[in-house]
C-alpha positions in Angstrom: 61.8 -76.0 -141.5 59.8 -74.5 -144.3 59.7 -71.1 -142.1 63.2 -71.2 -142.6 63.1 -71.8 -146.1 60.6 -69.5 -146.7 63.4 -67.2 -144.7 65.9 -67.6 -146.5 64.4 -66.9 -150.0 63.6 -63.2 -148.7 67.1 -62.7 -148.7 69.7 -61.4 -151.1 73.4 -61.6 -151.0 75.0 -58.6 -151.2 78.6 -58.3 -152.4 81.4 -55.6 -151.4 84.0 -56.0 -154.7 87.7 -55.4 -155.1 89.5 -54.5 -158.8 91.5 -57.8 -158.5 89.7 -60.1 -156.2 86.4 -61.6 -156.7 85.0 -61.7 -153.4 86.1 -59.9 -150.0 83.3 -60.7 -147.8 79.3 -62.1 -148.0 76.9 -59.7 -146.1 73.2 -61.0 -145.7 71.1 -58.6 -145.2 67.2 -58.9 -145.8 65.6 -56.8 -148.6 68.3 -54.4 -149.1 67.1 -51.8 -151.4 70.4 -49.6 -151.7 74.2 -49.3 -150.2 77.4 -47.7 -150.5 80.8 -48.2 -149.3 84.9 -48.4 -149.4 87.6 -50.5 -148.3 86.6 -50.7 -144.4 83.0 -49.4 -144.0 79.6 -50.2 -145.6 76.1 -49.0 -145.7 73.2 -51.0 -146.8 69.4 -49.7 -146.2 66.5 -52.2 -146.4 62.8 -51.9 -146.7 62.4 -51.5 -143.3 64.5 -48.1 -143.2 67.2 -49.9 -141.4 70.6 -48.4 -142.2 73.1 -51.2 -141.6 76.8 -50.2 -141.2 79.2 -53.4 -142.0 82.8 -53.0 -140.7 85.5 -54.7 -142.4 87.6 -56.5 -141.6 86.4 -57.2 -138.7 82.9 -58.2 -140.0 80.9 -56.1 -137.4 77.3 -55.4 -138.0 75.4 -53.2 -136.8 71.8 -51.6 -137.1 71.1 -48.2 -137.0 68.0 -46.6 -137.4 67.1 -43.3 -138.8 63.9 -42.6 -136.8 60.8 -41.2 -138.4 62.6 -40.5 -141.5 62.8 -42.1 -145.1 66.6 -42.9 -146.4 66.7 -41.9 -149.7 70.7 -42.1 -150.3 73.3 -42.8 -148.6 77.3 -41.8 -149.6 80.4 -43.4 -147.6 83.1 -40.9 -148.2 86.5 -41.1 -147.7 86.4 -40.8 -144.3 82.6 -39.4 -143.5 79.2 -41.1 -144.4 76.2 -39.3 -145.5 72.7 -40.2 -145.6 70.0 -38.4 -147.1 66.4 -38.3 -146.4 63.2 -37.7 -148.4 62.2 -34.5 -146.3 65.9 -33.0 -147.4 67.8 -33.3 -143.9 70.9 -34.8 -144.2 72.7 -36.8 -141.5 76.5 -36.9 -141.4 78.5 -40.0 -139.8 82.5 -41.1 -139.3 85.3 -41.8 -136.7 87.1 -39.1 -134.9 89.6 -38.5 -137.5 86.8 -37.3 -139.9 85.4 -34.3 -137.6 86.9 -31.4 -139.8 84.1 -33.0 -142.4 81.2 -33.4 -140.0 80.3 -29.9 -139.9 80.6 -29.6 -136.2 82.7 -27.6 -134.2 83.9 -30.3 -131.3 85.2 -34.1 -132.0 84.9 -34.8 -129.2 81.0 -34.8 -129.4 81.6 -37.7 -132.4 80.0 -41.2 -131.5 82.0 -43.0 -134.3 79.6 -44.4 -137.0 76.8 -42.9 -135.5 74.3 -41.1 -137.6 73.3 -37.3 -136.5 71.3 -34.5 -138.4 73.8 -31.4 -139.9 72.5 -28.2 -137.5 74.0 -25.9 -140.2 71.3 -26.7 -142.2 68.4 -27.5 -140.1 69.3 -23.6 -137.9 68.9 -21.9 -142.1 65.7 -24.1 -142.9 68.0 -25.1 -145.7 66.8 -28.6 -147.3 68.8 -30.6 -149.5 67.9 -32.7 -152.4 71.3 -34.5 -153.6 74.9 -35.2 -151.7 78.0 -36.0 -153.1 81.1 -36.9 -151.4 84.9 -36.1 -152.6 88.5 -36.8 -151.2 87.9 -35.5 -147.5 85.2 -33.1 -148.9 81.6 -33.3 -148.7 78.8 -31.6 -151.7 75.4 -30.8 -151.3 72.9 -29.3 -153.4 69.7 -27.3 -151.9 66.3 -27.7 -153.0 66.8 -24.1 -154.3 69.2 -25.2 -156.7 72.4 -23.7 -154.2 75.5 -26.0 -154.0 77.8 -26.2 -150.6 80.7 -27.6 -149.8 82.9 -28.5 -147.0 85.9 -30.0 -145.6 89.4 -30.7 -146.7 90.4 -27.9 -149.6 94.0 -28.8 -150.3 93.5 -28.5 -154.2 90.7 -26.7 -154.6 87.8 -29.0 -154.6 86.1 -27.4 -151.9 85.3 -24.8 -155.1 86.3 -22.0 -153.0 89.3 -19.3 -153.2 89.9 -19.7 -150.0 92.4 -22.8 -149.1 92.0 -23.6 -145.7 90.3 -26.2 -144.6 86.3 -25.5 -143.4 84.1 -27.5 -141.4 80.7 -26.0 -141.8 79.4 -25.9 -145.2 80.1 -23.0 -147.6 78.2 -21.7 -150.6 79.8 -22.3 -153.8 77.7 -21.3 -156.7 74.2 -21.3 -158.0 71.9 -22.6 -160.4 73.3 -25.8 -160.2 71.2 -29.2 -161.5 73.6 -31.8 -160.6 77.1 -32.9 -159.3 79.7 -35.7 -160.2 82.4 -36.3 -157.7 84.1 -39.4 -156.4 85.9 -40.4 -152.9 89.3 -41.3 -154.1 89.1 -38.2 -156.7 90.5 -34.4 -155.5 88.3 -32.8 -158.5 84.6 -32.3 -159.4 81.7 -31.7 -161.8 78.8 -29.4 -161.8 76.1 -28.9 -164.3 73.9 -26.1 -163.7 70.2 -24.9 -165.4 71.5 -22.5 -167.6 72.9 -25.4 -169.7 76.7 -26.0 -168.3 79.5 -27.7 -167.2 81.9 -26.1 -164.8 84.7 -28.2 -162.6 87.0 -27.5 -159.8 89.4 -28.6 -157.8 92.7 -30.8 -158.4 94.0 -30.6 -162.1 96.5 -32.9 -162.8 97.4 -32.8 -166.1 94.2 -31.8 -167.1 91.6 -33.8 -165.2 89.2 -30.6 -165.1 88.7 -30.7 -168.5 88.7 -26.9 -168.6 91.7 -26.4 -171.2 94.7 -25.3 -169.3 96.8 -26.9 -167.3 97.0 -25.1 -163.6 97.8 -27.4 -161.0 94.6 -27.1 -158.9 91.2 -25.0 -159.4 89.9 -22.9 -156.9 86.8 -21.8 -158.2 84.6 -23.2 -160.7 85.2 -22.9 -164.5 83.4 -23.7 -167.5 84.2 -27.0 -169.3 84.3 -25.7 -172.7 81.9 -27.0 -175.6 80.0 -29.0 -173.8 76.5 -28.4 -172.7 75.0 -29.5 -169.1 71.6 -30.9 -170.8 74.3 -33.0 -173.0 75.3 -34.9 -169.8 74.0 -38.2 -168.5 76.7 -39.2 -166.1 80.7 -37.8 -165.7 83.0 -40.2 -163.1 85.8 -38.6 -161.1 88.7 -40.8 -160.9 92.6 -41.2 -162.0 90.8 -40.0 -165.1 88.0 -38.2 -165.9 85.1 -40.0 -168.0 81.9 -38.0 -169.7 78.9 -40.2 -171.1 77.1 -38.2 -173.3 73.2 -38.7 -173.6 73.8 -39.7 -177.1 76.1 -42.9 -176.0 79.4 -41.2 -176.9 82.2 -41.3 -174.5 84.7 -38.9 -174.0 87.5 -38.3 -171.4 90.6 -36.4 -170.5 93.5 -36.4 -167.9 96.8 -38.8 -167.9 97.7 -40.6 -171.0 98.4 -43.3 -168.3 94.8 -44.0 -167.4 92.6 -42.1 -169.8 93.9 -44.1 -172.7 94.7 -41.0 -174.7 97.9 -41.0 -176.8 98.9 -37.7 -174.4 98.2 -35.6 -171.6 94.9 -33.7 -172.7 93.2 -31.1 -170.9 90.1 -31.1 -173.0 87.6 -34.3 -173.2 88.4 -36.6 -176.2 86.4 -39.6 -177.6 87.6 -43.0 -175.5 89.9 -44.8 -177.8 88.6 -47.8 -179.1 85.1 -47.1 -178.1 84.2 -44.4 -180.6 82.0 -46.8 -182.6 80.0 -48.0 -179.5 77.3 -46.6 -177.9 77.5 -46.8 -174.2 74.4 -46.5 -171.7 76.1 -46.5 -168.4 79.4 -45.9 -166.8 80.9 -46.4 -163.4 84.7 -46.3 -161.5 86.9 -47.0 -158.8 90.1 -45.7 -157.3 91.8 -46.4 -161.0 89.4 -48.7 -162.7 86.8 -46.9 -165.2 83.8 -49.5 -166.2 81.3 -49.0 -169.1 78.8 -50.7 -170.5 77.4 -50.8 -174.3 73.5 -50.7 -175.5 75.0 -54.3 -176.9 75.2 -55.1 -173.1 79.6 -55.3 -173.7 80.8 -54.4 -170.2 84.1 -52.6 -170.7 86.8 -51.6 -168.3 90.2 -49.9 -168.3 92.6 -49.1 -166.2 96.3 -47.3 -166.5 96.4 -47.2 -170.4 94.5 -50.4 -171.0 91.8 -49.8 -173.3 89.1 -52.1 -174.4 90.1 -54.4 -171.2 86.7 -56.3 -170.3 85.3 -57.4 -166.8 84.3 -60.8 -166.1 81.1 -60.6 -165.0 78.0 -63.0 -163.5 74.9 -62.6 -162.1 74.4 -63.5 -158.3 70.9 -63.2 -156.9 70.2 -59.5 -157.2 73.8 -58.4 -157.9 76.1 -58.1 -160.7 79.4 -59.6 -159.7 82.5 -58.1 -161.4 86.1 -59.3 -161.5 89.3 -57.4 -163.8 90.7 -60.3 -166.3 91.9 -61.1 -169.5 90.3 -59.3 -172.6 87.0 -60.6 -173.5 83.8 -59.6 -174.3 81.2 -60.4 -171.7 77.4 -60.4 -172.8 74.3 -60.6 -171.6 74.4 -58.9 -168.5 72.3 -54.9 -169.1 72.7 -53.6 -165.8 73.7 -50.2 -164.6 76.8 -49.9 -163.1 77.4 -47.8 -160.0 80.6 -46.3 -159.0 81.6 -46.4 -154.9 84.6 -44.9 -153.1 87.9 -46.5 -153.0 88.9 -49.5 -155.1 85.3 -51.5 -153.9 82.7 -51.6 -156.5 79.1 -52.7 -155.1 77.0 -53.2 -158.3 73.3 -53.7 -157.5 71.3 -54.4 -160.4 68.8 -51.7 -160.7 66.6 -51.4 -164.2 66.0 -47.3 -164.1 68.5 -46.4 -166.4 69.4 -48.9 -168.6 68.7 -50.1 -172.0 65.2 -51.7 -170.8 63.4 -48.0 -169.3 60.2 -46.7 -171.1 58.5 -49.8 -171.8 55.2 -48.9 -171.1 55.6 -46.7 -174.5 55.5 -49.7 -176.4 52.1 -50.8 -175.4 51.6 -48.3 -178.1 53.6 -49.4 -180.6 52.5 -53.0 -180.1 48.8 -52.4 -179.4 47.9 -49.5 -182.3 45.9 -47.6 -179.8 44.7 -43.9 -180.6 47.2 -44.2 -183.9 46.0 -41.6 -186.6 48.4 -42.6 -189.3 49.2 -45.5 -191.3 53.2 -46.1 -192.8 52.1 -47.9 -195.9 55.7 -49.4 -196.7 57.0 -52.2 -198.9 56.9 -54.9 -196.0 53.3 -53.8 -194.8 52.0 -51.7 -193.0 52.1 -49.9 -189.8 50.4 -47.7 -187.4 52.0 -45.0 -185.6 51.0 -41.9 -183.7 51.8 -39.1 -185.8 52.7 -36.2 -183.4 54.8 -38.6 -181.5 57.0 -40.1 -184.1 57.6 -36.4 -185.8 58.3 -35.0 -182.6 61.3 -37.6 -182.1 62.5 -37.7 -185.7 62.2 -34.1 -186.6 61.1 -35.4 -189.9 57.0 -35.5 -191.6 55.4 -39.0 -191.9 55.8 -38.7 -195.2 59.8 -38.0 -195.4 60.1 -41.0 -192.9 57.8 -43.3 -195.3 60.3 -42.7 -198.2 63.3 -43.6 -196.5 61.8 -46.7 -194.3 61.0 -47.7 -197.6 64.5 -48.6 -198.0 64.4 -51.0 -195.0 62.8 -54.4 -194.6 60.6 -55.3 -191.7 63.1 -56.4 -189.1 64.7 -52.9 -189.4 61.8 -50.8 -189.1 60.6 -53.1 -186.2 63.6 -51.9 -184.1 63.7 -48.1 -185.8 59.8 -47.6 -184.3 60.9 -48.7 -180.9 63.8 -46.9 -180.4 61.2 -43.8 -181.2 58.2 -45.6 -179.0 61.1 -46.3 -176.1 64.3 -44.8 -176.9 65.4 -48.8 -176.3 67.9 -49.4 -178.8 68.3 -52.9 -179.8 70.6 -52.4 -182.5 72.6 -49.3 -182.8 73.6 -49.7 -186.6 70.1 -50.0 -187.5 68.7 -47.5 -186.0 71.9 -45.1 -186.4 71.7 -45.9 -190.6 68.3 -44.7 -190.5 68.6 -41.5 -188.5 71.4 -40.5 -190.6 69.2 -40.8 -193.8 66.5 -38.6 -191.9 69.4 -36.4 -190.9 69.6 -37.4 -187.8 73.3 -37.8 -186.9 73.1 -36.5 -183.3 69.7 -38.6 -183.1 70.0 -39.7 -179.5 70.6 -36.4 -178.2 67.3 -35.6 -176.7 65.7 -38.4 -174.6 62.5 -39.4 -174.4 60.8 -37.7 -172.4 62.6 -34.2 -173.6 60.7 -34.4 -176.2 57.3 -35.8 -174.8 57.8 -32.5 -173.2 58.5 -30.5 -176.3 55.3 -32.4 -177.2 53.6 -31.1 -174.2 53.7 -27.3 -175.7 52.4 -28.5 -179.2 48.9 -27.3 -178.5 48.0 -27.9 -182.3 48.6 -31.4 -181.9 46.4 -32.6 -178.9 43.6 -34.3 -179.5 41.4 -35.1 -176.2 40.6 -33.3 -172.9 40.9 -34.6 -169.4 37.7 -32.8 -168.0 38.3 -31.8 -164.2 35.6 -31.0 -161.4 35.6 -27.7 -160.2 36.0 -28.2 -156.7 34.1 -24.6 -155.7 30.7 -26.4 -157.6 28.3 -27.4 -155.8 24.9 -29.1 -157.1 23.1 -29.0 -154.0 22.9 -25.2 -154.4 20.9 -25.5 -157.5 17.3 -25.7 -157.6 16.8 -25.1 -160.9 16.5 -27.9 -162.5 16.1 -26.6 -166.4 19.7 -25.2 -165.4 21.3 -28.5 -164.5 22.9 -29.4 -167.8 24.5 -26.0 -168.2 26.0 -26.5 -164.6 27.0 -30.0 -165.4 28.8 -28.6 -168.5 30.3 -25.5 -166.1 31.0 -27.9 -163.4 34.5 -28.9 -165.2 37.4 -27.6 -166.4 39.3 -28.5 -169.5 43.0 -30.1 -170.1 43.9 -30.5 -173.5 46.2 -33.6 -173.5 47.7 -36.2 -176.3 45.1 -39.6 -175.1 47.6 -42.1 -176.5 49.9 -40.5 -173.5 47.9 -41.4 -170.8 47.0 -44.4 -172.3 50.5 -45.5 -171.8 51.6 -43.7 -168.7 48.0 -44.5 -166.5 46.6 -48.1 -165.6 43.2 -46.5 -165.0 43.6 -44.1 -168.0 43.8 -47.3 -170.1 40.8 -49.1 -168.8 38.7 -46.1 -169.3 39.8 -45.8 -172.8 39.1 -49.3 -173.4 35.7 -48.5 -173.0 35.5 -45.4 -175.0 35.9 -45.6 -179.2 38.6 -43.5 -180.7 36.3 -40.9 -181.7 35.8 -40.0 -178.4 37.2 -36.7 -177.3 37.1 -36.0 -173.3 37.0 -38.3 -170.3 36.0 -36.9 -166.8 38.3 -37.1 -163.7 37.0 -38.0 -160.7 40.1 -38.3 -158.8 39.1 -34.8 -156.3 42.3 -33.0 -157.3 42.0 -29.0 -158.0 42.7 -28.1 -161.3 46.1 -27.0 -160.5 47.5 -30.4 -159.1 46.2 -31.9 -162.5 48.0 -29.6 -164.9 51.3 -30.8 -162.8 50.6 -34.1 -163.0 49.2 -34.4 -166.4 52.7 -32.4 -167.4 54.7 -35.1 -165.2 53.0 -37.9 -167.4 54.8 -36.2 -170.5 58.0 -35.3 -169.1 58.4 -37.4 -165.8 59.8 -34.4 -163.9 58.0 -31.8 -161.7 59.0 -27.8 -161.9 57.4 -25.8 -159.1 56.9 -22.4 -159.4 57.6 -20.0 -156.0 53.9 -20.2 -155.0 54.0 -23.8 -155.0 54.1 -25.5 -151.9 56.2 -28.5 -152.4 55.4 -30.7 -149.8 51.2 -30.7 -150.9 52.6 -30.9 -154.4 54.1 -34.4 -153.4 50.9 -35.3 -151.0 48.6 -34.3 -154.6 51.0 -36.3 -157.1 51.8 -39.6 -154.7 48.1 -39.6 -154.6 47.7 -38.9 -158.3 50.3 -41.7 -159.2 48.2 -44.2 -157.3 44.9 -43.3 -158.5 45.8 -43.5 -162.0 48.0 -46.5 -161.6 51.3 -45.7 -162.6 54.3 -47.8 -163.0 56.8 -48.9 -160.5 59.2 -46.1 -161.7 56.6 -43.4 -160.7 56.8 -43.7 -157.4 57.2 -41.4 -154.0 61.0 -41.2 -154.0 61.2 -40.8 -157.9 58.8 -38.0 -157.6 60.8 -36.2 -155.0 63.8 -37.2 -156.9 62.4 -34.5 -159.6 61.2 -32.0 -158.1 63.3 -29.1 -158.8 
């Protein structure tokens, strides 16, 4: 009995969720770790790389496994499913009716709902790093930065001139860093590395965002006044939606679902939201959610503005019902967006208001601080290249004006610099303003830890690496041993209070050294090379490899790295694949 108990407490329920009714259906799977889904299929992957495929209504279940490979996302489409591994191949799944998007030439070879690897891709060596999925159209981007489409092209949002449909995958564009598209939406979003945003396909009164008004988009075109490195997430649906890193949120399309006064081709604030600063956002077939760093869950739908979502909290899911207005606290969770008018919610912590908390071990703890704020409410240490580099401003032009402030407020003004967590936007908004700061949440955090990373001038220790071609076996002189010692490693200048936050094992070696300190030695057995990428991935949590870098020993060196030195949960495997670009 207590085996079964024990059973039944390893398991989560997870919930598929319509716009108008609570519950459709209860799936119990064990340890599901992701899933995705519409109105008659679902996906769910658990820790055992099962991928379970739920059919309603007829409540089938069934197992599949995708052998000897890792699931790292998975996309039910409109009518075809994708799933994504960690080595870059994607598999492709549906029912007979879906063949024109399975990039393969027969239907009749289709074992409905049965995973099989894209050939296209594997016969080029070609490996992918994201998928998307639009209305009977598939997106995928390359691990060279290359984004393909296929499928249905009725309005364009294949992003090709041509307007037949195409089975096999095509090459759109270059250059491209991400891309926003949506099941139930004909349209699409691109931003690329040179700083973009560029949209295609159907235009309905302006859904592109692009500023005129043609009917459908063939090719992509840049969405004007807006930058790519601007973007934290766009949604795809009856209207389009943009949320800004800085919290804004803006959107375009019909008056009747964008909640604009008229038709607008060009992304305008969300009315009634222009005070609020917004963290996540997510939609369905016509229901647009978002959700405030107040932890206010919003939705509207057809015109309705400001209408808010019941919410509650069941197990390991958020659980979201359309009702009467009301404002719903408490519940900071990111919201996901899925195909059709389902919803699945899980509640993940990457990206909300609760991220970079290992930052405020610094804040909290005074570690490595080399300045004091000597203000009316007492005093506090801070680390001085950190806090100028994320308020643009000297220590002593942010002394005067926190000055102005009592404790409380500076309290929450230092962590939204330590963690970019913002606890309460007014406060922190009045005080960037005084510095100047009226865009002050449009880098993140680690944009500029990496800015950081370049300031030379400013680092103040050395990680001292073995040189691996050294051997001390070879010496016999032993009057020469200290100058080999000192020859024997190489140095990385680095800021210590940054690995000090990042590392475990960084931090218990520090807590045996005294701030005046200036070096401590690696003995991790990593080249010199693999440490300059991972010491730059502790600044700026991404990985850029150059063409002589061979990606796959880059992730064997870093998963390595990240569990010598003790990261968090958040620097895992899949996140570090995640970044590589």
């Amino acid at each position: 009995m207590q085996d079964n108990q024990e059973q039944e407490k390893s398991e989560y329920d997870s919930y598929i969720l319509d716009s108008n009714k609570l519950l459709l259906e209860k799936i119990k799977i064990k340890n599901v770790r992701q899933g995705s889904g519409n109105s008659s299929f679902v996906y769910l992957v658990n820790d055992q790389n099962e991928l379970f495929n739920y059919v309603y209504p007829s409540g089938s279940k069934n197992a599949i496994v995708v052998k000897d490979e890792v699931v790292k996302k998975t996309i039910w489409g409109y009518l075809t499913g994708l799933v994504l591994t960690e080595s870059g191949t994607v598999y492709c799944m549906g029912t007979n009716d879906a063949y024109k998007t399975l990039c393969i030439k027969d239907k009749t070879n289709i074992k409905e709902h049965t995973p099989y690897k894209v050939k296209w891709f594997l016969d080029r060596d070609i490996k992918i790093r994201e998928i998307g999925s639009g209305s009977i159209t598939n997106y995928f981007i390359s691990t060279d930065n290359v984004l393909y489409s296929n499928g249905y092209n009725s309005s364009g949002q294949m992003g090709t001139k041509v307007h037949s449909n195409i089975p096999f995958p095509q090459k759109i564009m270059e250059n491209v860093d991400r891309v926003f598209s949506s099941p139930h939406a004909h349209h699409t979003f691109v931003t690329t590395l040179d700083d973009k945003v560029m949209s295609f396909g159907g235009n309905t009164e302006g859904l592109c965002g692009v500023g005129n008004n043609q009917q459908s988009i063939f090719e992509p075109q840049v969405v004007p006044n807006i930058s790519g490195s601007s973007v934290k997430k766009m949604v795809c649906s009856t209207a389009s939606v943009l949320l800004f890193r800085d919290g804004r949120l803006f959107t375009c399309g019909p008056s009747s679902s964008s909640g604009l006064k008229a038709n607008t081709n060009t992304f305008k604030p969300v009315p009634g939201l222009e005070d609020k600063h917004m963290v996540s956002i997510g939609g369905g077939s016509s229901v647009m959610l978002a959700i405030s760093s107040e932890n206010e869950v919003y939705a509207w739908k057809r015109g309705v503005v400001g209408v808010n979502v019941d919410c509650k909290l069941q197990g390991n899911e958020l659980l979201v019902k359309i009702r009467t207005p009301q404002l719903i606290k408490g519940v900071p969770y990111k919201i996901f967006s899925s195909p059709s008018k389902f919803l699945i919610i899980p509640a993940l912590y990457e990206e909300t208001s609760f991220q970079n908390q290992e930052f405020l071990i610094l804040l909290e703890s005074g570690k490595f601080s080399d300045h004091t704020l000597m203000l009316n409410d007492g005093k506090f240490k801070i680390h001085k290249s950190l806090v100028e580099i994320r308020t643009k401003k000297s220590v002593d032009e942010i002394e005067e004006i926190l000055k102005q402030h009592n404790e409380k407020e500076i309290k929450i003004f230092l962590k939204w610099v330590y963690t970019a967590n913002i606890e309460n936007y007014t406060t922190i908004k009045e005080i960037c303003i005084k510095l100047g700061l009226d865009q002050f949440y449009k880098n993140s955090l680690f944009q500029d830890l990496e800015q950081l990373f370049k300031e030379e001038s400013s680092k103040n220790f050395k990680v001292l690496v073995q040189d691996e071609e050294y051997d001390d076996e070879d010496d016999d002189e032993e009057e020469d041993n200290d100058d080999k010692e000192e020859e024997a490693f190489e140095e990385i200048p680095v800021h210590n209070y940054i690995l000090y936050a990042r590392s475990g094992l960084f931090r218990e070696m520090f807590e045996n050294i005294t701030n005046e300190s200036n070096s401590v030695k690696d003995f991790s057995g990593k080249t010199i090379e693999s440490m300059e990428i991972f010491i730059k991935y502790l600044y700026t949590n991404k990985i850029n490899l150059t063409a002589d870098d061979d990606p796959q020993l880059v992730v064997e060196e870093l998963s390595d790295a990240v569990d010598y030195y003790q990261l968090n949960k958040y620097s895992n495997l899949p996140f570090i694949l995640k970044q590589i670009n």
